[in-house]
N, C-alpha and C positions, 0 to 999 in steps of 0.2 A: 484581412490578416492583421491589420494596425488594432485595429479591437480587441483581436484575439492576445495581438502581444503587449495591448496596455493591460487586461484580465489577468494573463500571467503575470508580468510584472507585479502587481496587487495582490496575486494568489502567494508569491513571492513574502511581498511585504506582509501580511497577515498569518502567514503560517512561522514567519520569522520571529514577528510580536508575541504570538503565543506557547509559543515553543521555547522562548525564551523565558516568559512568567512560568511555567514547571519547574524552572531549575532552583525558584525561591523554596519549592518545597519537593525536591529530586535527593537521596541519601540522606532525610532528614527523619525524625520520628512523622508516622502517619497514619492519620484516622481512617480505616479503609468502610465501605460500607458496599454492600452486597446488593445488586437490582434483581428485579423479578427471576431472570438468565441465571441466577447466582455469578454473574460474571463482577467483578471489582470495580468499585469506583471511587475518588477521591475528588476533595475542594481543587484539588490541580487541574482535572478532567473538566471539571465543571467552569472553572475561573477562563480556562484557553478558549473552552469554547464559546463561552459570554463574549470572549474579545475578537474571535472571528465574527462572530452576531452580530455585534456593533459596527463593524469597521463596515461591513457588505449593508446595512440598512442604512448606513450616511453613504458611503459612496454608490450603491445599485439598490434603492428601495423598490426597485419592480420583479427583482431575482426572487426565487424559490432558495430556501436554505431545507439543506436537511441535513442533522448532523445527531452522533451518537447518544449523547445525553439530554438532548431538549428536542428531538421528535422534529417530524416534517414540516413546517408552515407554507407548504403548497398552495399557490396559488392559480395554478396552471402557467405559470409561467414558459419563455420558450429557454430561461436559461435557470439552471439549479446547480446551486453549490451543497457540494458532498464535503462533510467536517468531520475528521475523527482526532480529536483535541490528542487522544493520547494513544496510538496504536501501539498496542504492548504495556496496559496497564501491572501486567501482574509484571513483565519485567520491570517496568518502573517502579512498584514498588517493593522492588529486591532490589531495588540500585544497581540494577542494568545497563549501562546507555545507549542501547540498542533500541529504544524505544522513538518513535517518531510522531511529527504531527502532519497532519495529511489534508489538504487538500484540493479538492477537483471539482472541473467543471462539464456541466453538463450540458451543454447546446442542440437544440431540437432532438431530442432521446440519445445525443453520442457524445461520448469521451472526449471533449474538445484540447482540455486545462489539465494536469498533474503536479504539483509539488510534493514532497514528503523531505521534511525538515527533521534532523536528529541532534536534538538539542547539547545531549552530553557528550555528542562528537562534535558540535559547530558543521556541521557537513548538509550542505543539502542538492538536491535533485532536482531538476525542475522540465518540463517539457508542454510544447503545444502543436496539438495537430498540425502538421506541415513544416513547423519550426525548427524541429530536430531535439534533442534534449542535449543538458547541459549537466556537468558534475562541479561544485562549485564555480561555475564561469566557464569550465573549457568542456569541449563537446564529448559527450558517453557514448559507449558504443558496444554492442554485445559482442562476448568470444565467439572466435571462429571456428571452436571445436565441431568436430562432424562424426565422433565416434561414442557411442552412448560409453566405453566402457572408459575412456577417459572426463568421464565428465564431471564436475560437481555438482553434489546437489543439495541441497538446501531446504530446510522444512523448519517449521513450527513448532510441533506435535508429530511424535511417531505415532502416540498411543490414538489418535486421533485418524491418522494413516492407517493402520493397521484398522481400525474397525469400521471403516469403509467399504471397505470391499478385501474379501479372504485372502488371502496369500498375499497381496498387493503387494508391503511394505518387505517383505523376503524376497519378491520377483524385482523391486528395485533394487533392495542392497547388494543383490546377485548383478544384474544389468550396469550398476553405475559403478562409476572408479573410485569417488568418495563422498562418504555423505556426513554433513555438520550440521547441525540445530542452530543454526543463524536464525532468530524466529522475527515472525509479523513478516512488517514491511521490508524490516531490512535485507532480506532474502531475496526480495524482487531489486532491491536495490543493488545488489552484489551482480544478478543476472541483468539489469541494465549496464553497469558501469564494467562489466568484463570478467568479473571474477570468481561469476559460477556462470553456469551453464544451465541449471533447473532448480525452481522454486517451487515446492510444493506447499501447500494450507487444505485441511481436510475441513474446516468449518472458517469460513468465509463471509460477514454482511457484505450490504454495499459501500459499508463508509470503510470497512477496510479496506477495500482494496480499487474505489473510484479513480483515485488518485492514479495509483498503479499502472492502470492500461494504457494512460498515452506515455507514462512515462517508459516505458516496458515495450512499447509500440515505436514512438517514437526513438529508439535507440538503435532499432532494428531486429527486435525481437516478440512474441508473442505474450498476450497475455489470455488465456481462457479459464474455463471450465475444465472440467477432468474429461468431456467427449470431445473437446478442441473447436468450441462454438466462443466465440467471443463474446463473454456478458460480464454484467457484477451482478447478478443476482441468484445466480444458480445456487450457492450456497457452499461453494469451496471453487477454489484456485490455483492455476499455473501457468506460473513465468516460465516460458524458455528461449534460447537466442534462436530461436525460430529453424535451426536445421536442426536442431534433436524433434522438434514437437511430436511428429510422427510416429518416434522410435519409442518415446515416452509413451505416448497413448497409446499404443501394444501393446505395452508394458501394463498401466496401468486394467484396462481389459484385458490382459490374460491371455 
């Protein structure tokens, strides 16, 4: 556990450093440029994640890093850090502050680590298997709510919701009490820290949402898949405080 909670502490301090260099170029004029995905990326994306790079090959050069813009350096490692320099590129550059830097740890294939820093709030999240999670310094904790029809719920993309699966995004806005475009991370961050109830992401990598599961897990609530299997790979994602999750994935199948 002492390993675990110096790791966090470092995940801490690394997602702090580079979360912090975005803000040099956060509501500023910005050169965006387009990757293969056509998804956005900027010298911001690319600067945060050089400096998680760095900081993990001086302090753990035997760790695996994978992160969004410079690809996996796999080395079979038993531990790998998951990096997403800017989750929520397109709201960051709409000068959003909803946008966050994320990252987690991986030990022997499971979600050990989470942090998810939001620079243009100063706010950050932090959790480690067993340790419980934390909302700047004092402990997070998922709502109690237990009735789908007062619940909030929180997404991304509707338009991304909706073409998952037919009727889906109707059979929620019917099912839930309110639903807000809190988008990325910060949606699971709301469902960890109390203040929603259900995070939904129809297109999901790993580095989105690595971070996410112990921080979402450790708080007392779920993080899955849309069949309620705990992964980061399936390829979309949901937070819930763990007693909706059921009612949700009815919902969600139909």
């Amino acid at each position: 556990m002492d390993d675990l909670l110096e790791m966090l502490g470092f995940a801490q301090e690394i997602a702090w450093q580079a979360g912090r260099s975005t803000l040099g170029h956060f509501q500023c004029e910005l050169s965006v440029d387009l990757k293969d995905d056509a998804s956005p990326v900027t010298v911001a994306d690319r600067e945060a994640e050089q400096i998680m790079r760095r900081a993990i090959a001086a302090r753990y050069p035997g760790h695996d890093v994978q992160g969004e813009e410079f690809g996996d350096d796999g080395r079979g490692s038993s531990h790998r850090w998951i990096l997403d320099p800017i989750d929520g590129t397109r709201s960051f550059i709409h000068g959003v502050p909803l946008y966050s830097t994320l990252v987690g740890l991986e030990v022997e294939g499971e979600m050990a680590v989470g942090v998810a820093y939001f620079p243009g709030l100063d706010e950050m999240v932090a959790a480690a298997a067993g340790a419980g999670c934390r909302w700047n310094g004092r402990p997070a904790r998922v709502s109690p709510v237990s009735r789908l029809a007062e619940a909030l719920m929180v997404y991304t993309d509707a338009g991304e919701i909706a073409g998952a699966r037919p009727g889906v995004w109707d059979r929620l806005q019917t099912a839930t009490g309110l639903q807000r475009g809190f988008a990325d991370a910060y949606g699971a961050f709301m469902v960890a820290t109390g203040r929603a109830e259900i995070a939904l992401d129809g297109i999901m990598k790993p580095w989105d949402c690595a971070a996410l599961m112990p921080i979402v897990r450790e708080a007392g609530g779920t993080f899955t898949d849309w069949s309620g299997v705990p992964t980061i790979s399936a390829g979309n994602g949901l937070s819930t405080n763990g007693t909706l999750l059921e009612a949700v994935l009815q919902v969600l199948e139909g």
